[in-house]
Structure formats: structure tokens, C-alpha cells
C-alpha positions in Angstrom: 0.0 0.0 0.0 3.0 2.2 0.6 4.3 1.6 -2.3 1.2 2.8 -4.4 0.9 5.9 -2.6 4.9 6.3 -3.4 3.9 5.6 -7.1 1.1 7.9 -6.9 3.3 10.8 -5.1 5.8 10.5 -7.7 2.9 10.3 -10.8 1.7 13.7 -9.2 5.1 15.4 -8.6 6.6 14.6 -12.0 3.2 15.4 -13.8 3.2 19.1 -11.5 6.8 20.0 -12.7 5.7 20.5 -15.6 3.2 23.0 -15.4 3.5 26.3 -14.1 3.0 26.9 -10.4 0.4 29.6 -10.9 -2.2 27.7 -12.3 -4.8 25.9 -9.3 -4.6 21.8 -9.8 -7.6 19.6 -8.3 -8.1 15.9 -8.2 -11.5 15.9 -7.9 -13.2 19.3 -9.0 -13.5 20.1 -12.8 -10.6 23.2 -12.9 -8.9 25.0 -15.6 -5.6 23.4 -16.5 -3.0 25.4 -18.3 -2.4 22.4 -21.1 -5.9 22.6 -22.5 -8.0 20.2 -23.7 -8.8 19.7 -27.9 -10.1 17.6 -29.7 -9.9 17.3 -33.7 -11.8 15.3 -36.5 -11.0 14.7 -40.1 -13.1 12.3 -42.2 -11.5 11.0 -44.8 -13.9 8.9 -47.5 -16.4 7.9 -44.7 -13.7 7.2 -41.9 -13.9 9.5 -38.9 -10.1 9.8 -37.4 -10.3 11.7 -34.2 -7.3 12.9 -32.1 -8.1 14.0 -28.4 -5.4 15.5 -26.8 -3.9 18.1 -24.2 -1.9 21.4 -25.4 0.9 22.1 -23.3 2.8 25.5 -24.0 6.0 26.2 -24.4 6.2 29.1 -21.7 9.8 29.9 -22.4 11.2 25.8 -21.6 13.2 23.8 -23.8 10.9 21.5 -25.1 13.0 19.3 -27.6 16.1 17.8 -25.3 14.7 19.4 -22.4 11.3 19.3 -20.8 10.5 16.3 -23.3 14.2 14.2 -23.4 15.1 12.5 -26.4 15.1 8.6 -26.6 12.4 8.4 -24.0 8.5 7.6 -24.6 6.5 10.7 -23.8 2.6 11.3 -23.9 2.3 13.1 -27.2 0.4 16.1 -25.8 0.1 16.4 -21.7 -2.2 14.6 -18.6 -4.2 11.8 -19.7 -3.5 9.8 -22.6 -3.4 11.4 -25.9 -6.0 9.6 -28.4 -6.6 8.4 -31.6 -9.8 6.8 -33.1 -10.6 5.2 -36.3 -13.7 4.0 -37.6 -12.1 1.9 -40.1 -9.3 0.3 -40.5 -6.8 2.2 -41.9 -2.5 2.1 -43.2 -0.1 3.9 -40.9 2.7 5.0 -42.8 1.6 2.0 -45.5 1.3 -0.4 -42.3 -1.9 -2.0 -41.2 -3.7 -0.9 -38.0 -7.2 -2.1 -37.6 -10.1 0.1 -36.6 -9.9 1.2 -32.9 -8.8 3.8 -30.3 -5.0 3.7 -29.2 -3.1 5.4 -26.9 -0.6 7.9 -29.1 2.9 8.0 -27.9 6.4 9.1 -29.2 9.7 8.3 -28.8 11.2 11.9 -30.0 15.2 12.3 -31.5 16.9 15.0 -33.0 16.8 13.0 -36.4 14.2 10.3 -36.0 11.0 10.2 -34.2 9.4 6.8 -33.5 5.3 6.8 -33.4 3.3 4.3 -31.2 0.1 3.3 -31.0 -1.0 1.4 -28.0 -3.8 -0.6 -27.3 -4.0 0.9 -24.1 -5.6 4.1 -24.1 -7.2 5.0 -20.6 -3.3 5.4 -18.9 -2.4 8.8 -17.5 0.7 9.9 -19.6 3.5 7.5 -20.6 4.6 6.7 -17.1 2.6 3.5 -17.6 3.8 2.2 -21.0 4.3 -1.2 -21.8 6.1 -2.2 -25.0 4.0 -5.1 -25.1 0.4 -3.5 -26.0 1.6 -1.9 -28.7 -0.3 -2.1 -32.0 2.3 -0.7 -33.9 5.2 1.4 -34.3 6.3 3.6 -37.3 9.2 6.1 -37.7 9.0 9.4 -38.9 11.3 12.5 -40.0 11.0 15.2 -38.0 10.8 19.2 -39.8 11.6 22.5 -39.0 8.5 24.1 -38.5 7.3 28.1 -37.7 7.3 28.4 -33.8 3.7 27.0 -32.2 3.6 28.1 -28.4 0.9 25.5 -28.1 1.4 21.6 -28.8 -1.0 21.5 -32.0 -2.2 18.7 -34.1 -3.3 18.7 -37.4 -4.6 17.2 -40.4 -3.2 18.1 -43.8 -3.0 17.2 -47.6 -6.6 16.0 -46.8 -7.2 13.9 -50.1 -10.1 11.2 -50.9 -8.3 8.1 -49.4 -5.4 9.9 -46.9 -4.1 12.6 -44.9 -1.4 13.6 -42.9 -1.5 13.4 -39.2 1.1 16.5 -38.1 2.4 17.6 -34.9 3.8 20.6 -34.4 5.5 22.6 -31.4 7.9 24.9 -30.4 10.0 24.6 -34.4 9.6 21.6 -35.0 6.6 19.5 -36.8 6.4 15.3 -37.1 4.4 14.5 -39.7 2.0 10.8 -40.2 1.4 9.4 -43.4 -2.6 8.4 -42.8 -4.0 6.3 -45.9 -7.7 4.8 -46.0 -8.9 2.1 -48.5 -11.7 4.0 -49.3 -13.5 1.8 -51.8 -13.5 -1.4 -49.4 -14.6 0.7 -46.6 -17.4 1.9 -48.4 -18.3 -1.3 -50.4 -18.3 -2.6 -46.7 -20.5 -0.1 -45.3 -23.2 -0.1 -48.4 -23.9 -3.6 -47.9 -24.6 -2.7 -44.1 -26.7 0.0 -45.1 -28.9 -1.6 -48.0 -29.6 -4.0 -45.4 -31.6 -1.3 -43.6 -34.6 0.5 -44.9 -32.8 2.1 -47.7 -33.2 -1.2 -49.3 -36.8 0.0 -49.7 -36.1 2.7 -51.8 -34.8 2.8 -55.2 -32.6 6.2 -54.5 -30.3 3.7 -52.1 -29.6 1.3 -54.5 -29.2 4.1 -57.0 -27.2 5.8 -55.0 -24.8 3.2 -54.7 -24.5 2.6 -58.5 -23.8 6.2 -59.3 -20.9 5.9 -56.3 -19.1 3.3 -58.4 -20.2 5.4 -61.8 -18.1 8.4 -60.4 -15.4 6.5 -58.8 -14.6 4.5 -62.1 -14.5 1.9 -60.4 -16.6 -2.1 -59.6 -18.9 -1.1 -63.0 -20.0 -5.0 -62.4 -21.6 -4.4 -58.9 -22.7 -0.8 -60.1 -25.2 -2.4 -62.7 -26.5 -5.3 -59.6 -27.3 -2.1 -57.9 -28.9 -0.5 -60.6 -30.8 -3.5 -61.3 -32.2 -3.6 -58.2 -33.1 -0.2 -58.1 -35.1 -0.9 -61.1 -37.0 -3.6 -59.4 -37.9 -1.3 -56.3 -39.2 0.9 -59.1 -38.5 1.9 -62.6 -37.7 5.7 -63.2 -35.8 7.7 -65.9 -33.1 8.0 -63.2 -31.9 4.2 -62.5 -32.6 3.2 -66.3 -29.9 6.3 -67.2 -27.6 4.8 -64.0 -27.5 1.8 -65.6 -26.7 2.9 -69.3 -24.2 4.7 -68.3 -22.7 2.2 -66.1 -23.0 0.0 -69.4 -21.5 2.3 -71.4 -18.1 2.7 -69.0 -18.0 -1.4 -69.7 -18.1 -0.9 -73.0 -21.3 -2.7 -73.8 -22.7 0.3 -76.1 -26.1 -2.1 -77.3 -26.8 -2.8 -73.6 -26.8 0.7 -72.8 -28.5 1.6 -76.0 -31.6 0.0 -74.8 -31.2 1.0 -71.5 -30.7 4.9 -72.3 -33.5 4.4 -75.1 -36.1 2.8 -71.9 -35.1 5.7 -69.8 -35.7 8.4 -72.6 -39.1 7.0 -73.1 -40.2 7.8 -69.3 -38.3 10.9 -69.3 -40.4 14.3 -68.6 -39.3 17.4 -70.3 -36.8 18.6 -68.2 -35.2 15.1 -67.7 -34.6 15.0 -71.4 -33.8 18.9 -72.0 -31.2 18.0 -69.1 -29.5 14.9 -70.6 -29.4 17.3 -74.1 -27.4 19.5 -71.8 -25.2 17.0 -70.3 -25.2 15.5 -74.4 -23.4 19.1 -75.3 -21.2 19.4 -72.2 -19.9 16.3 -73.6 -19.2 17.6 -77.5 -22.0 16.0 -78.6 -23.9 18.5 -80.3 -25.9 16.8 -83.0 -27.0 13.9 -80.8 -27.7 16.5 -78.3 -30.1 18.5 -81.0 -31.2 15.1 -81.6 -32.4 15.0 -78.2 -34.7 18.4 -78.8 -36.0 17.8 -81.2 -37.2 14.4 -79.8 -38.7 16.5 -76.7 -40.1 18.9 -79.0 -41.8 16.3 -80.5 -42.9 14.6 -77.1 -43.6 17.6 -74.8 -44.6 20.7 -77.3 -46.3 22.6 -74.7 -43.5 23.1 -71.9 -41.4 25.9 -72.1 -37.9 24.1 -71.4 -38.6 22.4 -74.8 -38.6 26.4 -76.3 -35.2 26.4 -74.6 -34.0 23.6 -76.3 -35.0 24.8 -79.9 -33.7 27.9 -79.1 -30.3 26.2 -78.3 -30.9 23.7 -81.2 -31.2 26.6 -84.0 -28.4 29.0 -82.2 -25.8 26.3 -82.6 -27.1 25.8 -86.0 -26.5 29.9 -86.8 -30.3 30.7 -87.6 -30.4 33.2 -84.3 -33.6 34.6 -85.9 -35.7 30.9 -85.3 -33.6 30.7 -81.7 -34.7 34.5 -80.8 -38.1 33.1 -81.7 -38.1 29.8 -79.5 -36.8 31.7 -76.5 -38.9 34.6 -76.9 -41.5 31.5 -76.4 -40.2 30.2 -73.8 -40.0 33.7 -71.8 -43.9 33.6 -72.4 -44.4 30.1 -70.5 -41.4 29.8 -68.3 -42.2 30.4 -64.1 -41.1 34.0 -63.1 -37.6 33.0 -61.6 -37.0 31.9 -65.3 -37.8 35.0 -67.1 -34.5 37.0 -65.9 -32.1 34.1 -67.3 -34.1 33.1 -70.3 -33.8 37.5 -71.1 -30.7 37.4 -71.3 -30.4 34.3 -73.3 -32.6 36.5 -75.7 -30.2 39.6 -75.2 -27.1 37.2 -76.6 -29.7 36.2 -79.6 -29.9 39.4 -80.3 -26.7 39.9 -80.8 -26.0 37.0 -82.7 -24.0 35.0 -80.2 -24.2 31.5 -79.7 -25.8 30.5 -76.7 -24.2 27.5 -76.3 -21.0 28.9 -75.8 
């Protein structure tokens, strides 16, 4: 029993010396403490990495060689453990560490730092570390880095699948390589999700196709998911998922059919948008294509006057486009009119709307 309340005496003395005398200390009432508490979140893809931590300042101490000796495992920040969280698993400086909270340590040198994560995490400090709970251990170069009075932590070069964990204080900064498997967390997490009510609706599944659509990436699994959007219900928007899908896999009949299916349910502003995206694309005749088709299938709605007008302008007859849009001004709701004027002003002038 004497020898914990030695232990303890020591903890508390060692933990005191580094803070300045000025500042009131408690054990049991919620005080201010002069290394402040922070915490910081990045997500990166759909993975929440979240660093809790204490700041202490540099108050005019060495720090590096000093207050925190080289060659020795210190805290990483100040009092209780400093944190870190991920909700997925995730590469440390390209080495594995499964999804978890660990206790963050470092082993600071003038030319090499080494960065630990424990599994322990509820320790006060370092002065309980055990080499054997580690999860891992990576090294990392040390920077020169613009003075920070306070210990700070950061996430930089934030990017889809990574980031970079980075500690600075006093000069110097450590930087932490952070890299996320992004499509196999969220290929993990969809199949979670569309187990849920979303797989009820056809915006989940459709949802989840245009994912892999945009990431250019699993076209195969893309289409299942379209597919069974489609048999939740059968819109203009999973049909053109799927085509497109189709398309990126190079089966142009497939999508053909599918893109001619989704054309057929398509409202006017559906297929005045697709024109759009058509010409956004280079494709200007199959865009005016597209038009005329809506002209043909909607001739009352004022979007399809719109299309015309962008038809014959790209065409050069800006007499037969000032007449569409002049149309369309008529019919179009009032938040239209200002836009579609000035459409009319460039007709006017003979400029080509469509650039």
C-alpha cells in the first residue's frame, strides 16, 4: 500500500513539474488546466479519425532535449492519454492498424522520431507504458517548423483516401502518413446500409451505383445495384444509372436499350437536361437530336422552347432561336424570365448560346 501511494506521489510530482506553479490543480473538481484540452476530426472517405489530446505551451522551456528528453517515450500532448480513433481500419505510414482507439505515444530524436500506437488508451501519460500493448510502431522524419507556443495537431494534404496526421510545437513539426482504403470501406458499409430500410427505396440502390459510376470503379456491382433499383421501381433515373454504367464497360447495345427505356419515361426537363449533359460532352448533333425528340414529345413546356432555341443558335439561324426563346420567356415560371432575357439579349446579338 505504501508503495502505491509512493507511485502515486511520484505520478503527481513529475506530472506538477511541468506546469507552471500559478495555475490551481484539483483531483476531484472540474478546474482550468494550463495544457488545455482539444479535440480534432478529419473524415477521410467515410472514416472518422479523431485525435483528443492536451496542449501544453512552451512558456519559455526547452521542449525538444529538455522538458520532453530525447530517446524516451513521452505522452504526445500532456495529462491523460493522448488519443486516436478510427472508424475503419486504416495504413499507418503504409502499415496495417485495424479500426480502434490507441493510446498515441512518441519516442522523440533529434533526427528520427518513433510513433506508437498502443492498445491501451485509458493510462495517464507514458509513465505507464508497456512495450507489449503496442499495435504498432512507425518512424517518422522530423521538420523544421514556424514556432507554435501550443502543442498542435493537425490534419493536412486531406485527399479522398489519406491525410497527414502532423504535430507541431515549439520549431519543430512530425508528420504521419494516414492512408484509408476508401472503396472497401465503403463497399463494406453499403452492404450494411442496403440491409436497412434504404433497401426499400430505389434512391439507395441508385445511390450506390452512381458511387461506383463516379469512382470509375466495380462497374459490375454498379449495374446489380442499378438492377435492383429498377425492381424497387422503374424511373428515368436508375434506367440512365444503368446505361451509363454500361457504357463505362463498354457494352454500347446494352446501354442503348437501357438509355433508349429511360428516354421514353423521361419528362421534359429530364430529357432537356441529358441534351445538356449530351453538349457538355461535345455532342452537339446527338444532343439536337435530343430536342427535337422533346419537341416532338412535350410541345407545350417551355424548357422544350429552350431547347430549340439552343438547337437553332448552334445551327447559326439566331432569328428561329430569338423566336423559340422569346416562347419560352412567355411560358417559363417567373424565376426563369430573368435568365431566359438574357439568353434573348445574346440572340440578339447574334451570339451562340451554347458557348
Amino acid at each position: 500500500m505504501l508503495k502505491r501511494s509512493l507511485l502515486a506521489l511520484l505520478v503527481i510530482e513529475i506530472s506538477l513539474s511541468l506546469l507552471p506553479l500559478a495555475h490551481a490543480q484539483s483531483t476531484v473538481l472540474d478546474l482550468p488546466r494550463p495544457s488545455q484540452h482539444a479535440v480534432l476530426t478529419q473524415r477521410v472517405g467515410i472514416t472518422d479519425i479523431t485525435i483528443n489530446y492536451h496542449r501544453p505551451l512552451v512558456n519559455g522551456r526547452k521542449v525538444w532535449g529538455g522538458l520532453v528528453p530525447y530517446g524516451q517515450v513521452w505522452r504526445a500532448g500532456a495529462n491523460e492519454n493522448t488519443t486516436i480513433a478510427f472508424s475503419d481500419p486504416v495504413t499507418i505510414e503504409g502499415q496495417a492498424l485495424p479500426k480502434g482507439t490507441y493510446g498515441l505515444h512518441m519516442i522523440p530524436a533529434e533526427n528520427e522520431w518513433t510513433i506508437i500506437f498502443s492498445k491501451n488508451f485509458t493510462s495517464w501519460g507514458s509513465f505507464t507504458y508497456n512495450q507489449t500493448e503496442d499495435a504498432l510502431r512507425v518512424n517518422v522524419k522530423p521538420l523544421p517548423a514556424d514556432m507554435h507556443e501550443a502543442l498542435t495537431y493537425d490534419f493536412d494534404e486531406v485527399k479522398p483516401d489519406a491525410t497527414v496526421l502532423t504535430l507541431r510545437w515549439e520549431k519543430v513539426a512530425v508528420p504521419v502518413k494516414i492512408g484509408v482504403n476508401t472503396h472497401d470501406v465503403v463497399q463494406a458499409s453499403l452492404q450494411k446500409q442496403l440491409r436497412g430500410l434504404a433497401q426499400y427505396t430505389w434512391e439507395g440502390w441508385d445511390d450506390a451505383a452512381n458511387y461506383w459510376l463516379a469512382e470509375k470503379v466495380n462497374y459490375e456491382e454498379g449495374v446489380r445495384d442499378s438492377d435492383r433499383s429498377i425492381q424497387v421501381e422503374e424511373r428515368y433515373d436508375n434506367l440512365m444509372t444503368k446505361a451509363n454504367l454500361l457504357d463505362a464497360m463498354g457494352k454500347k447495345d446494352d446501354a442503348t436499350t437501357a438509355r433508349n427505356r429511360a428516354l421514353g419515361m423521361a419528362n421534359a426537363i429530364q430529357m432537356h437536361t441529358y441534351a445538356r449533359q449530351l453538349q457538355g460532352q461535345g455532342k452537339q448533333a446527338e444532343a439536337f437530336q435530343i430536342f427535337q425528340q422533346n419537341a416532338k414529345k412535350n410541345p407545350d413546356q417551355w424548357i422544350v422552347h429552350v431547347g430549340l432555341a439552343r438547337m437553332y443558335s448552334g445551327q447559326g439561324d439566331f432569328a428561329k432561336a430569338a423566336q423559340e426563346i422569346k416562347a419560352a420567356i412567355a411560358a417559363a415560371p417567373e424565376p426563369q424570365k430573368q435568365p431566359l432575357q438574357a439568353l434573348a439579349k445574346r440572340l440578339e446579338d447574334k451570339q451562340d448560346i451554347n458557348k
